[in-house]
LUMZADREN-264185 format. One line per 8 residues: number of its first residue (from 1); for each residue x, y, z of N, C-alpha, C. Coordinates in nm, 4 decimals, decimal comma. Each point is the difference from the previous one (the first is absolute). Layout:
# residues N
NUM> X/Y/Z/X/Y/Z/X/Y/Z  ...
END
This chain:
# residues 142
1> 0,0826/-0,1198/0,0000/-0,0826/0,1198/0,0000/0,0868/0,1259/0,0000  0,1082/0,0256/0,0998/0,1015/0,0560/0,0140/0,1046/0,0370/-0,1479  0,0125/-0,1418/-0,0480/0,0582/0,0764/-0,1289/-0,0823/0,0225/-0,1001  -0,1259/-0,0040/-0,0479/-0,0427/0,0228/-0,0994/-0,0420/0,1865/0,0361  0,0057/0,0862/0,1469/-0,0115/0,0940/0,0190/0,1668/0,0609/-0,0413  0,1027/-0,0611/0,0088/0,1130/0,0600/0,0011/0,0367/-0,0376/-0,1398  0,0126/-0,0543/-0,0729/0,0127/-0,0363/-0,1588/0,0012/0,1414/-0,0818  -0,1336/0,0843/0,0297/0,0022/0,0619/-0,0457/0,0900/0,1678/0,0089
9> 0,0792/-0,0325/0,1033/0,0186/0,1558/0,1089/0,1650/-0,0973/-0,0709  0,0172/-0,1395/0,0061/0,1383/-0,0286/-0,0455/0,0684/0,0318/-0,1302  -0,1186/0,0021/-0,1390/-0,0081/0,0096/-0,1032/0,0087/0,1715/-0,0076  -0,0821/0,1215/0,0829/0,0504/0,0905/-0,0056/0,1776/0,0552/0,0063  0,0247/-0,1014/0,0896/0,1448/0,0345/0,0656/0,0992/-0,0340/-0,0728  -0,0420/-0,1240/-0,1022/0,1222/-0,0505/-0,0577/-0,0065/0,1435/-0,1577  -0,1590/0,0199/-0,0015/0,0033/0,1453/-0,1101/0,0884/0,0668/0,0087  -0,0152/0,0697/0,1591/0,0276/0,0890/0,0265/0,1792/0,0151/0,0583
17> 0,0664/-0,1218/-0,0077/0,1488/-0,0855/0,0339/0,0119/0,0191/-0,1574  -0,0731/-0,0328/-0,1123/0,0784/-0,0048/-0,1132/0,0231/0,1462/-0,0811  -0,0623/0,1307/0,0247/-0,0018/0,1044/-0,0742/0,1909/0,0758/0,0331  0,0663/-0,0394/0,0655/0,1470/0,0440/-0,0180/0,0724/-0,0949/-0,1228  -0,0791/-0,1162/-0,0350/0,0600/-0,0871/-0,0699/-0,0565/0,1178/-0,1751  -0,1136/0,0318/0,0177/-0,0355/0,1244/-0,1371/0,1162/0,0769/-0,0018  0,0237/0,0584/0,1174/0,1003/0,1596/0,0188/0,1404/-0,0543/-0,0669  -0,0080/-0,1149/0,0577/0,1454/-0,0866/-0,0946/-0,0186/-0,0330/-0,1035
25> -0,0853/0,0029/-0,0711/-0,0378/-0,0537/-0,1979/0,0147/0,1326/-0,0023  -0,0688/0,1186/0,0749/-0,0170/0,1031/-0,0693/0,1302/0,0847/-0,0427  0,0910/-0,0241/0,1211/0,1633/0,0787/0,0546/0,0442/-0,0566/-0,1172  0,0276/-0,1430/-0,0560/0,0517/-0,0663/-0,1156/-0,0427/0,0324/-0,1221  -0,1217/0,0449/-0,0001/-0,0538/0,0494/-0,1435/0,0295/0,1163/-0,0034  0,0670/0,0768/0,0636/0,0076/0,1478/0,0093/0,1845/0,0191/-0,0282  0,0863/-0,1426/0,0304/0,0998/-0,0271/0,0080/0,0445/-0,0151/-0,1526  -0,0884/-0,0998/-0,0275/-0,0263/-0,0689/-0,1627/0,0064/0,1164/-0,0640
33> -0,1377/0,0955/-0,0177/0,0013/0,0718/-0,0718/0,1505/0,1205/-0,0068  0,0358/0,0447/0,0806/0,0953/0,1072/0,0317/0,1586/-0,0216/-0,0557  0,0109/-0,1717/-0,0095/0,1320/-0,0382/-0,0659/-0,0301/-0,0641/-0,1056  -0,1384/-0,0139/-0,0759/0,0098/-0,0315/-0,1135/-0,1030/0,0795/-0,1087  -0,1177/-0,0443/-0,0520/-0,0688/0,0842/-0,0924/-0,0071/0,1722/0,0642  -0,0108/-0,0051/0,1192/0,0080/0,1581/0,0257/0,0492/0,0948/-0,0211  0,1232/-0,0579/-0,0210/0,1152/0,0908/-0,0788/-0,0200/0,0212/-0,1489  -0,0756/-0,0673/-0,1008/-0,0485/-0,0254/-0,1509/-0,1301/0,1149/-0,0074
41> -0,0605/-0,0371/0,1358/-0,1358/0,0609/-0,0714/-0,0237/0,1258/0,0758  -0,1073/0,0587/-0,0499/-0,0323/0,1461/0,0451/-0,0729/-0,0474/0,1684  0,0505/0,0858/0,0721/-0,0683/0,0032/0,1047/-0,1271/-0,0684/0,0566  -0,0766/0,0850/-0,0609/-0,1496/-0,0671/-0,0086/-0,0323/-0,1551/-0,0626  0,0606/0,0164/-0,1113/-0,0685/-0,1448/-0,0210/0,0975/-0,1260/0,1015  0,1353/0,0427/0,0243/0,0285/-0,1135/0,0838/-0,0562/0,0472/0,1326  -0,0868/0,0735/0,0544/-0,0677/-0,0530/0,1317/-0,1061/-0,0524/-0,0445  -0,0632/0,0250/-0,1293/-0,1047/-0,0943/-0,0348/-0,0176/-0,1641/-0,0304
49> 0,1527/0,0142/-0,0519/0,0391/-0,1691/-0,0115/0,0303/-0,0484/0,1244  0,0381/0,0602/0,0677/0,0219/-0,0273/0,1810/-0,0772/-0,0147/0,0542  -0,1195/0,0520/-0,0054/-0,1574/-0,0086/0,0831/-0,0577/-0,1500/-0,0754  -0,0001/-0,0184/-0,1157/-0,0334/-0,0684/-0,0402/0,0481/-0,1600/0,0478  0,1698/-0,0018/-0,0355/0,0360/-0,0830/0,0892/0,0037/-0,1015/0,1569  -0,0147/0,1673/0,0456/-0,0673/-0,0156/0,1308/-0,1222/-0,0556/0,0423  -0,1090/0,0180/-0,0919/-0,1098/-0,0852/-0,0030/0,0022/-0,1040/-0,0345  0,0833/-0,0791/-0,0884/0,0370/-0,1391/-0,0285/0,0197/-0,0467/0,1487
57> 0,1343/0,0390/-0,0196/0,0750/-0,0502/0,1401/-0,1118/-0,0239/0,1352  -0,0846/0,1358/0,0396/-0,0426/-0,0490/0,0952/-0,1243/-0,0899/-0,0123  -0,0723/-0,0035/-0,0874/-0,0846/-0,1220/-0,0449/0,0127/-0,0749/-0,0157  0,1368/-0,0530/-0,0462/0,0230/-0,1555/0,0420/0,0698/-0,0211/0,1292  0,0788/0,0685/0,0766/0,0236/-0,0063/0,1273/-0,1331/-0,0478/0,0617  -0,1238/0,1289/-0,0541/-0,0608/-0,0568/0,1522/-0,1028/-0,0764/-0,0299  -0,0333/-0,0807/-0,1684/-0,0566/-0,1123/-0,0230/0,0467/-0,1507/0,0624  0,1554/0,0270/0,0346/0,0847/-0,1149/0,0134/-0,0391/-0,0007/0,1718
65> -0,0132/0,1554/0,0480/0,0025/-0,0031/0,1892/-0,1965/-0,0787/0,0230  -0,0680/0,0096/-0,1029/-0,1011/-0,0182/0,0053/-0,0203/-0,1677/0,0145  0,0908/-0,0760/-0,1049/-0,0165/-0,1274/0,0303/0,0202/-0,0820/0,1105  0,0514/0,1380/0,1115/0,0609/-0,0687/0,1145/-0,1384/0,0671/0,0617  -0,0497/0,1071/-0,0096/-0,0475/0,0806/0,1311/-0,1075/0,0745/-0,1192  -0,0961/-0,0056/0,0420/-0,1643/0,0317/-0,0926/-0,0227/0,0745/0,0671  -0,0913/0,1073/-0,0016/-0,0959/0,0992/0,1231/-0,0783/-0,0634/-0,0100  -0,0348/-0,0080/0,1028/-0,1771/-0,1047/0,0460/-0,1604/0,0926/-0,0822
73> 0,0519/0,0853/-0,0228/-0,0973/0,0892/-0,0733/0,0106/0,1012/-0,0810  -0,1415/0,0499/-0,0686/0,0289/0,1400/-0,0761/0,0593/0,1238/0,1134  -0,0764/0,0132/0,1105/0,0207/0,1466/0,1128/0,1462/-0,0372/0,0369  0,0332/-0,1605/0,0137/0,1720/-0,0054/0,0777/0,0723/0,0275/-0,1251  0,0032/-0,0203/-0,1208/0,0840/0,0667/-0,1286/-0,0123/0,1223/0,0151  -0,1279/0,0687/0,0345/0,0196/0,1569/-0,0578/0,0540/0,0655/0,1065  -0,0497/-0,0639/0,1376/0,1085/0,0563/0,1206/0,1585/-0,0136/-0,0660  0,0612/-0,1277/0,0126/0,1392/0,0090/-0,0400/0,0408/0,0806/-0,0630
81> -0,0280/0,0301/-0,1533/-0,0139/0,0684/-0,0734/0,0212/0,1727/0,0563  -0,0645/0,0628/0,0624/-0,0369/0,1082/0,0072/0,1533/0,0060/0,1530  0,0035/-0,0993/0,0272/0,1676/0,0080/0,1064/0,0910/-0,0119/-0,0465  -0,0380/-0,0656/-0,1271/0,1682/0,0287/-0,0980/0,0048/0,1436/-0,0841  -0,1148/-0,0035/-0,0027/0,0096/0,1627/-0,0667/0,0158/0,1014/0,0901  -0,0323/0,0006/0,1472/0,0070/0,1035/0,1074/0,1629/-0,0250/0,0011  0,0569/-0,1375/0,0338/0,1516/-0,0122/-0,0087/0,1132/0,0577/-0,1105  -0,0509/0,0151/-0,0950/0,0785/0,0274/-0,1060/0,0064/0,1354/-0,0271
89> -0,1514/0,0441/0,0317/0,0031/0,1703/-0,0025/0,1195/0,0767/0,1121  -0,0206/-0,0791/0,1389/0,0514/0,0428/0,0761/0,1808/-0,0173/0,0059  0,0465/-0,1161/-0,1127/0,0629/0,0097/0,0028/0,1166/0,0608/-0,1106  -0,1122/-0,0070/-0,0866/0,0502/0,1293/-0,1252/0,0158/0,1428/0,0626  -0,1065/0,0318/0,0502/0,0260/0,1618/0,0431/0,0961/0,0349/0,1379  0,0558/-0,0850/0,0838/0,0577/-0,0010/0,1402/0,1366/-0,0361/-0,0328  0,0026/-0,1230/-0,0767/0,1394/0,0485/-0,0683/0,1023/0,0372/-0,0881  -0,1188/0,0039/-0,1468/0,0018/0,0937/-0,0666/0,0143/0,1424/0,0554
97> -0,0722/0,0712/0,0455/0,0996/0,1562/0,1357/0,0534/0,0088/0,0819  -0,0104/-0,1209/0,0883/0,1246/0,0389/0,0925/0,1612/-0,0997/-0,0193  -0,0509/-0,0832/-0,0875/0,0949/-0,0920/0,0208/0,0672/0,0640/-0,1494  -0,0754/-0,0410/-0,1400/0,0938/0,0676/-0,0973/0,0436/0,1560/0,0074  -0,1229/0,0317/-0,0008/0,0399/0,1736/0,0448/-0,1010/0,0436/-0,1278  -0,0812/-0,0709/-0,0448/-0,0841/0,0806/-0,0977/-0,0607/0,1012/0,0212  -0,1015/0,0964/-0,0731/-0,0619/0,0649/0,0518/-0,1282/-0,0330/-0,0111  -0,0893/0,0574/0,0467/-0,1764/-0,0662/-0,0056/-0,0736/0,0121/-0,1599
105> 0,0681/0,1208/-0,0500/-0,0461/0,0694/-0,0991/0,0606/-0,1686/-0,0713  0,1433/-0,0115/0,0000/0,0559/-0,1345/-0,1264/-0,0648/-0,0936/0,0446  -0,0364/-0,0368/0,0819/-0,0785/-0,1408/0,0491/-0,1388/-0,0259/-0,0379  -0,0257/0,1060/0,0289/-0,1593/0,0434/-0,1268/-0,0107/0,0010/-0,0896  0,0909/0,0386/-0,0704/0,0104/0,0289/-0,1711/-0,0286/-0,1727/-0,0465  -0,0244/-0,1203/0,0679/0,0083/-0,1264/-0,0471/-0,1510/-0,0308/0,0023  -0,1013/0,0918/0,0687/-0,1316/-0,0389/-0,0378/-0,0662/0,0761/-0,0818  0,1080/0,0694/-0,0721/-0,1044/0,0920/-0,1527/-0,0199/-0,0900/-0,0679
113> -0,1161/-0,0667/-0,0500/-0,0031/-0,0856/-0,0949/-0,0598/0,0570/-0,1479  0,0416/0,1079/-0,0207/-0,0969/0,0563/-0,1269/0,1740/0,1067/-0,0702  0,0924/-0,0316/0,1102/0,1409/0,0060/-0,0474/0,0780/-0,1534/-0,0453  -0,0733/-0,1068/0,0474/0,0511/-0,1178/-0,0543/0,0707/-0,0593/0,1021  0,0122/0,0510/0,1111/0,0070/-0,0953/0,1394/-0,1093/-0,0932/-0,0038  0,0568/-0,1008/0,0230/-0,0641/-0,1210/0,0300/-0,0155/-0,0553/0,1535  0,0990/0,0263/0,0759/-0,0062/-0,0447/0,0878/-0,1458/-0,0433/0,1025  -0,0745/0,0815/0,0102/-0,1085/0,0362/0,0577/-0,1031/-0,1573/-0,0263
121> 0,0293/-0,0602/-0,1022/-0,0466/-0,1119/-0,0722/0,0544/-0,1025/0,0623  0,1125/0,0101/-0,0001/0,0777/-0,1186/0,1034/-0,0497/-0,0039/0,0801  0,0196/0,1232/0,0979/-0,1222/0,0007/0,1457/-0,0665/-0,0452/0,0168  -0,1326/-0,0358/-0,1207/-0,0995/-0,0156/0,0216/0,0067/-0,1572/-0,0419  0,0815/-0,0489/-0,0788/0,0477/-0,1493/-0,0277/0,0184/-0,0865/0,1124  0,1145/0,1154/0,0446/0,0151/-0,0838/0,1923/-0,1232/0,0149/0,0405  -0,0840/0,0854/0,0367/-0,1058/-0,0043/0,0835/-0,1182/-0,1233/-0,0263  -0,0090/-0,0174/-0,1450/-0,0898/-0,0968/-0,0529/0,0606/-0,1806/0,0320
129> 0,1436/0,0317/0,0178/0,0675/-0,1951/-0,0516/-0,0894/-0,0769/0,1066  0,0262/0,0530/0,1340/-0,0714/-0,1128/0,0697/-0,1271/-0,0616/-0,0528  -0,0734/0,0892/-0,0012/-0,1282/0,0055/-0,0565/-0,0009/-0,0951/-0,1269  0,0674/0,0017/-0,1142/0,0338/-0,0924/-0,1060/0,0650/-0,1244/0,0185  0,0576/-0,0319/0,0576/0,0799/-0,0781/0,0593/-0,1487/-0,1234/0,0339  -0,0343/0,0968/0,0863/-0,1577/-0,0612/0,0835/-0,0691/-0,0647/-0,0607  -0,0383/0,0828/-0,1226/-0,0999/-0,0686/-0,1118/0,0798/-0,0705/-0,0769  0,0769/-0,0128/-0,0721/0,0808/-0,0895/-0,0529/0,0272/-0,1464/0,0630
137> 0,0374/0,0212/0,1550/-0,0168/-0,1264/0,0802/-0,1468/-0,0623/0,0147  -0,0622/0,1014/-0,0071/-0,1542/-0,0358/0,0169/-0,0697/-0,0682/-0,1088  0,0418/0,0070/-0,1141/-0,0789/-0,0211/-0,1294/0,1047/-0,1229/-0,0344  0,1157/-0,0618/0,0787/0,0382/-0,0894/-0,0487/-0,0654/-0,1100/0,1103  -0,0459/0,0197/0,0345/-0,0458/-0,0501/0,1362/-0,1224/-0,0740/-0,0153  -0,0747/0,0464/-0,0853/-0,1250/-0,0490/-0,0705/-0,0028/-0,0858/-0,1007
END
């Protein structure tokens, strides 16, 4: 009785244990890009091929964390979800300014999307995977 109440609070935790393992695809894709096509292409489009990447990468990361660890539901995906996105914001903007030394104004400039920042999309990629992940496990399930 005991574990079928904790299963689900465990499956949050191992979510919420795996989103430094993103910050590390992400640090590497940011690595990737900077010593190789980044230097070829214009600015913009290699953060666009970078965002893009980045969405590979973390979709199969967390299709693969899924075969281990499912959310027990639609509300426990969109919770996770919305803690990896509170995590990532918080940790784009905290050390993105105090730690790189950006300014708020450059850290912003990544959610114009009508300048061709993409990023903002990623965001919302992370915010959705659990959630996909969910149904994907779910519909194989049937």
């Amino acid at each position: 009785m005991i574990d079928k109440w904790l299963r689900p609070v465990r499956v949050v935790r191992v979510y919420i244990l795996f989103w430094p393992v993103l910050m590390l695809l992400a640090i590497g894709n940011g690595i990737l890009r900077e010593v190789t096509y980044g230097q070829a292409l214009r600015a913009l489009l290699a953060h666009q091929l970078s965002t893009a990447i980045a969405a590979v990468l973390f979709g199969l990361a967390v299709l693969l964390l899924a075969r281990y660890a499912v959310p027990a539901s639609t509300k426990q995906a969109v919770t996770i979800g919305l803690i990896w996105l509170a995590f990532t914001l918080c940790f784009e903007f905290l050390f993105g300014h105090y730690v790189a030394g950006h300014s708020w104004s450059a850290l912003l400039q990544d959610y114009d999307l009508l300048s061709g920042r993409v990023w903002p999309l990623l965001l919302a990629w992370v915010t959705f995977l659990p959630y996909f992940a969910y149904k994907v496990h779910e519909s194989a399930r049937r």
